[in-house]
GUDOFI-802442 format. One record per residue: x negated, y negated, z of N, C-alpha, C in turn; residue in one letter. Coordinates in steps of 0.001 Angstrom, whole numbers, padded with zeros to 6 digits, always signed. Layout:
BEGIN
XYZXYZXYZA/...
//
This chain:
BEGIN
-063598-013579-012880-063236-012602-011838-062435-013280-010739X/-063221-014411-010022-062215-015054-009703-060721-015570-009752X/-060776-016525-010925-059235-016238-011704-058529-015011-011373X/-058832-014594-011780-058008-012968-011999-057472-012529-010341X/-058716-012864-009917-058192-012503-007998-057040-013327-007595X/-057176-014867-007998-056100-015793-007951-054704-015172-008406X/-054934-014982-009718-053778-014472-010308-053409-012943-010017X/-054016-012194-009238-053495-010856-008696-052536-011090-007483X/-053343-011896-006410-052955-012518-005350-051508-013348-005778X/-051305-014221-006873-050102-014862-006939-049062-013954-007244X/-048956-012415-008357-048536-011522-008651-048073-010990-007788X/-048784-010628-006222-048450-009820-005492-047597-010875-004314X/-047753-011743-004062-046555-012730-003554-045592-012993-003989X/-045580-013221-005334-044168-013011-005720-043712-012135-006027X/-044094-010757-005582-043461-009085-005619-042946-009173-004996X/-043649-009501-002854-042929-009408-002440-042169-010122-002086X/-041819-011467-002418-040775-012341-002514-039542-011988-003027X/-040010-011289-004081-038685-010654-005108-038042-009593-004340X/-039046-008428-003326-038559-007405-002904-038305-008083-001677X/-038506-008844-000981-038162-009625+000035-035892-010499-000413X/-036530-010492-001191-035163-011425-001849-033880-010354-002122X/-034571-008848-002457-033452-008005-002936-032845-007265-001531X/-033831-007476-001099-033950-006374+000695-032344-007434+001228X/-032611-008889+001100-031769-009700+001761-030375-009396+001442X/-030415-009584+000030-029189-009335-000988-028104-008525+000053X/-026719-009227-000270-025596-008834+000560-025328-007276-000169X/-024511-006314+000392-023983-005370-000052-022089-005987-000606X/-022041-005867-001608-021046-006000-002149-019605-005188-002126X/-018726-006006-001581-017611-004763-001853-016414-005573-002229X/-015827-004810-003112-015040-005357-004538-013799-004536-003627X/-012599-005619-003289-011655-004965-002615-010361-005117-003651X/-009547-004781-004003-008461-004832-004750-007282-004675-004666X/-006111-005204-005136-004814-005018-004498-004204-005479-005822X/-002621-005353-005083-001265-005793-006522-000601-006306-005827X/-000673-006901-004643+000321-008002-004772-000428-009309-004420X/+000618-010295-003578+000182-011737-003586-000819-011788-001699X/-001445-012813-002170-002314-012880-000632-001698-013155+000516X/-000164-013963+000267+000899-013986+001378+001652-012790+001874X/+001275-012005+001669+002024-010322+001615+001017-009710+003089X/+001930-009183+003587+001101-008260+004870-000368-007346+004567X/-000010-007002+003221-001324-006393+002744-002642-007391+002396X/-001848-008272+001645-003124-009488+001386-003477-010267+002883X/-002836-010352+003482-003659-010674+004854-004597-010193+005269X/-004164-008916+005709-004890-008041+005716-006090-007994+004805X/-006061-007886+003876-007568-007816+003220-008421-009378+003201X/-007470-010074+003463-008462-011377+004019-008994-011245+005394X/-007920-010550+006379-008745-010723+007287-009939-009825+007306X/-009712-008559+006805-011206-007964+006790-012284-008566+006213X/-011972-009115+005252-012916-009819+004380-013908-011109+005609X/-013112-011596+006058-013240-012633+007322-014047-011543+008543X/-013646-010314+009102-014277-010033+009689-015529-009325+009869X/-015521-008560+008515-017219-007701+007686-017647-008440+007202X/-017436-009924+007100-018483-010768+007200-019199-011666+008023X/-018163-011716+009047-018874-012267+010697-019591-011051+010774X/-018700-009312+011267-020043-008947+012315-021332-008143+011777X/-020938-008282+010454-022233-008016+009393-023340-008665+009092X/-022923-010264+009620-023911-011654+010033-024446-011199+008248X/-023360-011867+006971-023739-011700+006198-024471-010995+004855X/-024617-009609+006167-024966-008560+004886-024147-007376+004477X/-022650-008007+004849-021423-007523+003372-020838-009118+003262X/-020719-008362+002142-019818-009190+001025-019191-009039+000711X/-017498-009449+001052-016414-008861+000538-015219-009651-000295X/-015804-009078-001272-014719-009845-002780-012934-009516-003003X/-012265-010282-002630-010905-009767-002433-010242-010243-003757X/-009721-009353-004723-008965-009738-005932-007248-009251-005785X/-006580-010213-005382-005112-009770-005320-004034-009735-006497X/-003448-009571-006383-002143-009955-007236-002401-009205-008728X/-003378-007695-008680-003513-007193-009982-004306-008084-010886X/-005543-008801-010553-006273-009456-011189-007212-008662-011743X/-007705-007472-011045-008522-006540-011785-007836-005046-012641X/-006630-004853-011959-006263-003117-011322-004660-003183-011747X/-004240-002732-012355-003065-002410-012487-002042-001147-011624X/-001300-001451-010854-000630+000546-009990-001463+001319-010509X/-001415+001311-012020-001482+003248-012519-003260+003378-012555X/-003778+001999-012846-005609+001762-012815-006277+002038-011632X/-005917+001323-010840-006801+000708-009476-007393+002027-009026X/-006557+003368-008541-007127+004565-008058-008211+005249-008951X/-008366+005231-010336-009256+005221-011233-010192+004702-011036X/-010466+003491-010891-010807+002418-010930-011971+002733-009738X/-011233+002992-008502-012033+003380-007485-012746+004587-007313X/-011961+005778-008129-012803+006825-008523-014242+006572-008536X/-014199+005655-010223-015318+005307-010867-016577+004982-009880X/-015880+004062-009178-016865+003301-008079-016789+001596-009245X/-015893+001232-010059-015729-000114-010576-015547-000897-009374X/-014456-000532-008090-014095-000990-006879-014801+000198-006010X/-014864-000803-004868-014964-000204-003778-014158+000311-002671X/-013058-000533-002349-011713-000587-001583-010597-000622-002550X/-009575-000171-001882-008005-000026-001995-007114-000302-001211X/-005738-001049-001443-004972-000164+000004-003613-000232-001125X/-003864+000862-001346-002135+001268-002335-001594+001953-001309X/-000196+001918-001888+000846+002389-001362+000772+003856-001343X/+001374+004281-000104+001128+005903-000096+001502+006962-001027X/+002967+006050-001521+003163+006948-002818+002201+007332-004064X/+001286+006508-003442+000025+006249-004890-000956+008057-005351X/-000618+008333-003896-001844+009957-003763-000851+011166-004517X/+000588+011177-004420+001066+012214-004715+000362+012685-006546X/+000377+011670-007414+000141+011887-008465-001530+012175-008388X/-002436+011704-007888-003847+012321-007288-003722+013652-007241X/-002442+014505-006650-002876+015331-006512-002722+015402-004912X/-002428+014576-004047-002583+014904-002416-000796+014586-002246X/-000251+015557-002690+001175+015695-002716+001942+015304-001441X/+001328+015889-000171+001808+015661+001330+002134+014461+001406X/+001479+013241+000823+001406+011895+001431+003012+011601+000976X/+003476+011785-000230+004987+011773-000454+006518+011967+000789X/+005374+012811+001819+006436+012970+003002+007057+011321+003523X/+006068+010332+002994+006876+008800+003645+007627+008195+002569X/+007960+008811+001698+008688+008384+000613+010433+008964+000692X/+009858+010121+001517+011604+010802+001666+012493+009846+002536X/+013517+010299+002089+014825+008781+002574+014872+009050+003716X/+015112+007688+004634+015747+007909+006093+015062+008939+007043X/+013466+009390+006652+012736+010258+007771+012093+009332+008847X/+012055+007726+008685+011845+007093+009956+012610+006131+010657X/+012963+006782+011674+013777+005397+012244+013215+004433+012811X/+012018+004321+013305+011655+003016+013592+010013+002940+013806X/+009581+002173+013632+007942+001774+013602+007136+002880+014984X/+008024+002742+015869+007371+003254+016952+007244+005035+016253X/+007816+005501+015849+007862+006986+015066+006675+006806+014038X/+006492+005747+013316+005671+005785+012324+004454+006075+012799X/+003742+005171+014112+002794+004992+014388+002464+006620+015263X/+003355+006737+015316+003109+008748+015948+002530+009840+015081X/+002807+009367+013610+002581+009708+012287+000760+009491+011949X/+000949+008256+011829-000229+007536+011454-001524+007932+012182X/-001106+007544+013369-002343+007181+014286-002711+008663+015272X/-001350+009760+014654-002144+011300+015297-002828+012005+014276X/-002852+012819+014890-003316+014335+014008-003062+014568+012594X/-001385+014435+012094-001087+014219+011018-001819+013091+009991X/-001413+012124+010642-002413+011084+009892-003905+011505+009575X/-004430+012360+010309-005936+012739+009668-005929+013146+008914X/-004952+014922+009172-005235+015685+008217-005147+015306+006740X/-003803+014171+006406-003644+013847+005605-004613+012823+004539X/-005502+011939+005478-006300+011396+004935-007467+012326+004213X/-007946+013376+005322-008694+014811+004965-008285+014980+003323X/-007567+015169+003017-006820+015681+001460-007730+014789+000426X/-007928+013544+000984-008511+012699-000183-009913+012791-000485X/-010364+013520+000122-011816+013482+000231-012400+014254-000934X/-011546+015123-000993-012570+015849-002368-011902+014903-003943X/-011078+013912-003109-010925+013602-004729-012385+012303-004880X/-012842+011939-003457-014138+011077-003997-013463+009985-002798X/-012454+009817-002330-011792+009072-001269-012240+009296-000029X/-012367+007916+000741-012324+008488+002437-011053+007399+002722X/-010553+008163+003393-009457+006955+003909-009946+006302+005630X/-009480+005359+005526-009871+004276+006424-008675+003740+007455X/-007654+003617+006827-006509+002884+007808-005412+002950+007292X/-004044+002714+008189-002889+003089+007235-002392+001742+007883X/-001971+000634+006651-001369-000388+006997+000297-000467+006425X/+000555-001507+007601+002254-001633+007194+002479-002429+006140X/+003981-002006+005289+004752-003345+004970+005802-003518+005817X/+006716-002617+005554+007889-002334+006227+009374-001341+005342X/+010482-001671+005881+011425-000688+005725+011836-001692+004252X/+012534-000594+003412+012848-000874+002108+014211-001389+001424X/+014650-002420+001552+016301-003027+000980+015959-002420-000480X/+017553-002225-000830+017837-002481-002494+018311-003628-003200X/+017832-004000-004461+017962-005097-004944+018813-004348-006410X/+019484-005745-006656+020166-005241-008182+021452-006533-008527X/+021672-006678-009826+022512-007730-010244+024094-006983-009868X/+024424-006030-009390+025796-005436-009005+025447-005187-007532X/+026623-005036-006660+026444-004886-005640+026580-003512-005249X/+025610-003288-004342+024899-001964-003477+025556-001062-002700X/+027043-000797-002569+027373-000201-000753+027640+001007-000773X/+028479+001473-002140+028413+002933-002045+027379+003810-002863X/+027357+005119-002735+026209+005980-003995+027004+005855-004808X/+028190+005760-005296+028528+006060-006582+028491+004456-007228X/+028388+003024-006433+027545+002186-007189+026551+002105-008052X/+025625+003275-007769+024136+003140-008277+024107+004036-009792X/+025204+004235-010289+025739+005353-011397+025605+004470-012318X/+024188+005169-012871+023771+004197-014726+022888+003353-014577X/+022232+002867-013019+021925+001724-012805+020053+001784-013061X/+019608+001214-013668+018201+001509-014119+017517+001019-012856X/+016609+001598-011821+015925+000876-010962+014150+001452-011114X/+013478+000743-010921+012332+000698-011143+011544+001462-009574X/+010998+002087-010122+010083+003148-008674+008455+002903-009189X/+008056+003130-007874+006723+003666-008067+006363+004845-008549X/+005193+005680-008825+005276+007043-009656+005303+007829-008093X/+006230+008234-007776+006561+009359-007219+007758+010065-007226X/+007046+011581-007177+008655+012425-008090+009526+012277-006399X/+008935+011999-005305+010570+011988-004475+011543+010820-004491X/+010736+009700-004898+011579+008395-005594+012515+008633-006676X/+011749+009399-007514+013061+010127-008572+013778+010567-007960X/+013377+011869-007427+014333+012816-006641+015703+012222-006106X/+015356+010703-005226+015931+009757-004238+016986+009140-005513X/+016319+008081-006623+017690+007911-007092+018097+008668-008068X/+017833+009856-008689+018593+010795-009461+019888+011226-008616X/+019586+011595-007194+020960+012162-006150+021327+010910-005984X/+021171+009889-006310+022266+008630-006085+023385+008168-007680X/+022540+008997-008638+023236+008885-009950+022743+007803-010569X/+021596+007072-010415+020799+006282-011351+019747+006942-011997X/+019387+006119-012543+018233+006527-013476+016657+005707-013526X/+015928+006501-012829+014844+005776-012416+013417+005697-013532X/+012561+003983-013287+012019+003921-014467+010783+004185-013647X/+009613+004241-014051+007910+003811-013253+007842+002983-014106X/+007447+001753-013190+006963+000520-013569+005777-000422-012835X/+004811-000994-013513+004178-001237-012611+004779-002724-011945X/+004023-002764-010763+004439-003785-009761+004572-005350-010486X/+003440-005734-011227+002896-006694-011733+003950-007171-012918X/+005119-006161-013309+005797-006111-014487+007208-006353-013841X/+007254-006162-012701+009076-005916-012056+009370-007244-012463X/+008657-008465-012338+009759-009381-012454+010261-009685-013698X/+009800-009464-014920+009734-009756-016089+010845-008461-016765X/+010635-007493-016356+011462-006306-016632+013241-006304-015611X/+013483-007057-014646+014529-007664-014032+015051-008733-014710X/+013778-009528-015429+014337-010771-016241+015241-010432-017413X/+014407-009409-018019+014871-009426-019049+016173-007676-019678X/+016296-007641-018421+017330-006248-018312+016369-004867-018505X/+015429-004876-018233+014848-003575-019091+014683-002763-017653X/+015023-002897-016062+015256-002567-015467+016505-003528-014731X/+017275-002529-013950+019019-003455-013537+018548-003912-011667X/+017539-002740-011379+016849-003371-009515+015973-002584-009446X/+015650-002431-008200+014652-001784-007471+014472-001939-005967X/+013855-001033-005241+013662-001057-003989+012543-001627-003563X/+012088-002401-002249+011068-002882-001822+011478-003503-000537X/+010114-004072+000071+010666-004629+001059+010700-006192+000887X/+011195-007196+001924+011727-007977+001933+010310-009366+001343X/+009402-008884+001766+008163-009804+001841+007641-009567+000269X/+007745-008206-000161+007249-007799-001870+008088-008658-002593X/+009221-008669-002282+010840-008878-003177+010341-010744-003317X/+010018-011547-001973+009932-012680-002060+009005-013738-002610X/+008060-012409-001984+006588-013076-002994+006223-013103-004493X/+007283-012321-005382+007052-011911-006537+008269-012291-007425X/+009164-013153-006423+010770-014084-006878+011591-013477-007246X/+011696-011733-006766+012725-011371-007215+013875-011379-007230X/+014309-012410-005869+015291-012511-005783+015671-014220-006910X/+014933-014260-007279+015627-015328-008866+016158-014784-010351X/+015863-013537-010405+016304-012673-010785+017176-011225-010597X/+017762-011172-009698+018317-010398-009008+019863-010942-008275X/+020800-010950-008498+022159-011170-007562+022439-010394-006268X/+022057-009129-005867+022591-008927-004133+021202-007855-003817X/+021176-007744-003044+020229-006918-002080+020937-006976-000957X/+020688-005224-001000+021504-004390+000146+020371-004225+001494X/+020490-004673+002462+019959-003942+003884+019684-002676+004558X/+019385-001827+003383+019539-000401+003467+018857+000267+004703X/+017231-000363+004425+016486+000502+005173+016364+001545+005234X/+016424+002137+003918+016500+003484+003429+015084+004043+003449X/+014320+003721+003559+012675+004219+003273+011655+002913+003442X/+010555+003131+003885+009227+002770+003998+008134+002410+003200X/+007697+001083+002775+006485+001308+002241+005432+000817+003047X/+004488+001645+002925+003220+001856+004112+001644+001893+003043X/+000535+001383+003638-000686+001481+002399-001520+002607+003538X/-002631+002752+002170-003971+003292+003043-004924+002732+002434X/-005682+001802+003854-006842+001358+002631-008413+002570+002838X/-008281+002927+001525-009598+003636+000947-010750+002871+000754X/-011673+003779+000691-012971+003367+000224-013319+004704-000748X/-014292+004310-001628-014991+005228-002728-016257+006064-001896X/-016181+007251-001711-016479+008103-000589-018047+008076-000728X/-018703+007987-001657-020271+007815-001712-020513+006704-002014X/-019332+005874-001806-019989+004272-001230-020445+004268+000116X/-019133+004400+000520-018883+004562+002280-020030+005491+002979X/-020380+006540+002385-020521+007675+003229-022305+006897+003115X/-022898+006324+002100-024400+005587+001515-024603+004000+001922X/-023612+003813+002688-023570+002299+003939-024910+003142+004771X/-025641+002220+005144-026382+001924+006551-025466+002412+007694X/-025517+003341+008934-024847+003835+009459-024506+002168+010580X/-025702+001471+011044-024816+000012+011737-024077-000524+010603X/-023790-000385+009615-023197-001731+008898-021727-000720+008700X/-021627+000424+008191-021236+000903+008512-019618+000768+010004X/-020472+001347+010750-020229+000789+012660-019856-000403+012255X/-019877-001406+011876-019297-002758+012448-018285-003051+011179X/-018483-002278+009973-016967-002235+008534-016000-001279+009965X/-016144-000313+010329-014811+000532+011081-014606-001029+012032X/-015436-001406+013052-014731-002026+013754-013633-003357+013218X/-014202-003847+012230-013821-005258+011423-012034-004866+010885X/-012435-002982+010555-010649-002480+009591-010777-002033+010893X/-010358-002204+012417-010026-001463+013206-008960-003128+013521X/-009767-003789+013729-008894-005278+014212-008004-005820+012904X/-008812-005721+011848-007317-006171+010393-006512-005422+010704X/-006472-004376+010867-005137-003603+011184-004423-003682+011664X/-005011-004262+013241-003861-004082+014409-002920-005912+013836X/-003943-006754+012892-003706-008136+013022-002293-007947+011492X/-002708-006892+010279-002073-006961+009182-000812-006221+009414X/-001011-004733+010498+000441-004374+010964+001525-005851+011812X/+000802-006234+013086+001354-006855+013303+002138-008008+012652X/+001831-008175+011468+001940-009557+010716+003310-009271+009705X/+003442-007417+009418+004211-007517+008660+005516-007538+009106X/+006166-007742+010039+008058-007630+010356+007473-009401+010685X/+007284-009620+011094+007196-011539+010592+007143-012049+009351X/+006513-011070+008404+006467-011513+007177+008040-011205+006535X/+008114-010098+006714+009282-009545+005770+010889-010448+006547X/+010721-010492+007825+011941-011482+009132+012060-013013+008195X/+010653-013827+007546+010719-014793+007431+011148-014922+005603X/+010604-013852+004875+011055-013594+003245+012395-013402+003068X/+013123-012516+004348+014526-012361+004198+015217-014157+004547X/+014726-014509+005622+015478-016157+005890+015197-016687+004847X/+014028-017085+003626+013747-017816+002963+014693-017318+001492X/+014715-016283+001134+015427-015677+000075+017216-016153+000515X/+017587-015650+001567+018856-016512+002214+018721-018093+001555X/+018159-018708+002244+018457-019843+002354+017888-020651+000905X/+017682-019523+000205+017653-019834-001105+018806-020053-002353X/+019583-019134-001298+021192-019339-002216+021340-018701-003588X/+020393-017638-003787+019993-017433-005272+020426-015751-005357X/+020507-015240-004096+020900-013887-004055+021583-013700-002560X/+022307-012447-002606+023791-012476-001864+023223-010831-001061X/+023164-010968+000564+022895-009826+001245+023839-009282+001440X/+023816-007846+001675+024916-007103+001913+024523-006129+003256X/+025221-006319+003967+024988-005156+005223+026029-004261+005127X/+025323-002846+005351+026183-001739+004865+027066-001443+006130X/+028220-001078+006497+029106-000760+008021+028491+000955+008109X/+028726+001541+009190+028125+002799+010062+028656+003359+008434X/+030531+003743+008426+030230+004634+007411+029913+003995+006236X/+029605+003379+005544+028544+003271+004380+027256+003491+004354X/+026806+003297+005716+025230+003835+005485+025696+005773+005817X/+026279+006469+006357+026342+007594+006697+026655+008304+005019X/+027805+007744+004469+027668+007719+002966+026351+007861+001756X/+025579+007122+002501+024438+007281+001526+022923+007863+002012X/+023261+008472+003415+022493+009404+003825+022907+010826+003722X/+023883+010847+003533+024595+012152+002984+024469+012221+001424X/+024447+011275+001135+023966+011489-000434+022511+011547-000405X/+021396+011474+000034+020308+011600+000004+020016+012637+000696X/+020999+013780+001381+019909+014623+002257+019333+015604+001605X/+020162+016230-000033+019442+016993-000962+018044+016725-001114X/+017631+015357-001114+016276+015298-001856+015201+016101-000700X/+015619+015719+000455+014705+017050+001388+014668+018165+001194X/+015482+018763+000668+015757+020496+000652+014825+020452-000882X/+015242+019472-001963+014408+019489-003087+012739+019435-003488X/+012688+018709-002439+010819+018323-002074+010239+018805-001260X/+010983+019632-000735+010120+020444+000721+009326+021143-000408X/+009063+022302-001454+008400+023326-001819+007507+021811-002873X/+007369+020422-002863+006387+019867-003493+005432+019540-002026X/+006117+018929-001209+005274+018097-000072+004550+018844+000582X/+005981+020156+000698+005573+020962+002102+006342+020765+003227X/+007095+021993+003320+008643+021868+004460+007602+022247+005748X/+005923+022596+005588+005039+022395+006804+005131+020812+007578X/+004624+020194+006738+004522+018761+006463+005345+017868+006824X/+006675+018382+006260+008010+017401+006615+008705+017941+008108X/+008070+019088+008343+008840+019769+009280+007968+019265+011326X/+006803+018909+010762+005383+018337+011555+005980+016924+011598X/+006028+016237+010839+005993+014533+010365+008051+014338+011317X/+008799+015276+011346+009600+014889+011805+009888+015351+013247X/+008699+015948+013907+008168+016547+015055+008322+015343+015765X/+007146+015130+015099+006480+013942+015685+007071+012449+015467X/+008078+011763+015318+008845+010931+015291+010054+010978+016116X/+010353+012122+016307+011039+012644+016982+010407+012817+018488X/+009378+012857+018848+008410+013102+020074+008565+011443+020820X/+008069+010850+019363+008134+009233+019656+009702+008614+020347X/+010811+008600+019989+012042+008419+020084+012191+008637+021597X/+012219+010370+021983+012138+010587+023035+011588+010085+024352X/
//
C-alpha cells in the first residue's frame, strides 16, 4: 500500500510537470514569405519576429521562412487558409483572385503619385474597409507594408508602348496586370516569383515589372539588358494572420503581437526607398544592365496608353473604390 502511495505521488508530479511544461510551451507562429530576407518585406518579418518575442518575454515564437521555402505565390494564401501558416504578407495583388477584388485598385497604372497619397489609402477608412473583405475568407488583416514604385525590366529597350508589342512579361495573377500589359500590346504570363529568374534565363519570359530591391535581390538584372524608370505602379503587402488563430491568442499576447506589427511597420516601411535607392546604385554599378529614364513626353505616352485599363476594371474593382482611393490621394497632394 505504501509503494503504491509512493508511486501515485510520483505519477502525480510528473503530471504536473508535464502540464506545467505544456502551460510554458511558446505559442508558435509560422510566418512566410517569397522573397529574400534583404528585401523590405523580409526585414520586416525579422523585425517582428525580434519584437513578439521581446514583448511576449518568450511566449511567441516566431518562425520566419523566406525566399518560398515553404509557400509558393499561388500556395502560401492556401496554405494560410488551412492554418499550415499562420502569417503572410503577400502582395496586394494576391486577394483579387481570393475573391476580395477591390484590393486590385493598387495595381491600376499611375493611380499613385507619391507615398504620401498611399499612406492616405492605407492608414484611413479605405484601408479598413478593405481589409474587412478578408475576413470571411478566414483572414484578418494586420498591416499594409511597403515595397515601392515599379520599373520595367526586359532584354529590348522600354520607352515607347509600341516597344512592348510581342514582348512576353511575367505578372502576378491579377486580371488588371493583364489588363495593364494587353493595352501596351504585350502578352502577359503568371509566373511565380521564385521562377522569374530562371524563366528570364532561359527566354520563356522576355521581362517583367517590379521594384528595384525585388529585381536585385533575385539577380535579375544578370539576366535582363535595360530597365526602364517607369514608376508606373506599386507593389505594397498586407501582412495577414489566419483569423481563428488570431482571433484564439490570449487577448495580452495578443495586445503586445498589434504593438510589435505596429513598430515593424513603421521600421519595414521606412526601410523600403533605402532599400530599393541602394538596389538601383548596386544594379548600376554593376554594369550588367542599362537604365533608361523616360523624358515628360514618353512617360505622357504611356499613360495615355494605359488610361483604358481604368475604364476596363472599374465594373471588376469598383468605379466606388477607384473613385474613393483617388479621393483620397488626391486629399493627400493637396
Amino acid at each position: 500500500m505504501k509503494r503504491r502511495s509512493v508511486l501515485f505521488a510520483a505519477v502525480a508530479v510528473l503530471t504536473l510537470s508535464a502540464s506545467a511544461a505544456l502551460a510554458q510551451a511558446p505559442i508558435v507562429i509560422k510566418f512566410s514569405h517569397v522573397v529574400a530576407p534583404d528585401t523590405p518585406k523580409g526585414k520586416g518579418a525579422d523585425k517582428f519576429k525580434e519584437l513578439a518575442e521581446k514583448y511576449t518575454n518568450g511566449r511567441v515564437k516566431v518562425e520566419v521562412y523566406p525566399n518560398s521555402q515553404l509557400y509558393k505565390d499561388k500556395e502560401e494564401v492556401d496554405a494560410l487558409q488551412l492554418g499550415a501558416v499562420q502569417m503572410l504578407a503577400p502582395s496586394l495583388a494576391k486577394f483579387g483572385p481570393l475573391g476580395a477584388k477591390e484590393f486590385e485598385v493598387f495595381d491600376l497604372p499611375f493611380i499613385l503619385p507619391d507615398k504620401a497619397s498611399l499612406r492616405k489609402v492605407t492608414e484611413g477608412p479605405l484601408g479598413k474597409r478593405l481589409f474587412a473583405k478578408l475576413e470571411t475568407k478566414g483572414i484578418v488583416g494586420l498591416a499594409y507594408w511597403d515595397n515601392g514604385f515599379k520599373i520595367m525590366s526586359a532584354n529590348k529597350a522600354l520607352r515607347e508602348p509600341a516597344d512592348f508589342r510581342g514582348q512576353k512579361m511575367r505578372i502576378q495573377s491579377s486580371k488588371v496586370l493583364e489588363a495593364q500589359f494587353r493595352a501596351l500590346g504585350a502578352i502577359p504570363q503568371v509566373m511565380a516569383f521564385s521562377e522569374v529568374y530562371q524563366g528570364m534565363q532561359t527566354g520563356v519570359v522576355d521581362g517583367s515589372e517590379n521594384t528595384p530591391s525585388n529585381m536585385f535581390t533575385q539577380k535579375h538584372h544578370e539576366v535582363q539588358k535595360y530597365a526602364t524608370l517607369s514608376d508606373h505602379g506599386y507593389i505594397g503587402y498586407a501582412v495577414i494572420a489566419n483569423k481563428r488563430f488570431w482571433d484564439g491568442l490570449p487577448a495580452d499576447i495578443r495586445g503586445q503581437l498589434d504593438k510589435a506589427m505596429a513598430e515593424s511597420t513603421a521600421f519595414a516601411n521606412e526601410s523600403a526607398q533605402k532599400d530599393n535607392d541602394d538596389a538601383l546604385a548596386e544594379m548600376r554599378k554593376s554594369g550588367r544592365i542599362e537604365f533608361i529614364t523616360l523624358t515628360p513626353d514618353q512617360k505622357a505616352a504611356w499613360r495615355k496608353a494605359l488610361d483604358p485599363v481604368w475604364t476596363d476594371m472599374a465594373s471588376r474593382v469598383g468605379k466606388d473604390v477607384i473613385d474613393e482611393f483617388v479621393k483620397e490621394t488626391k486629399a493627400a497632394t493637396n
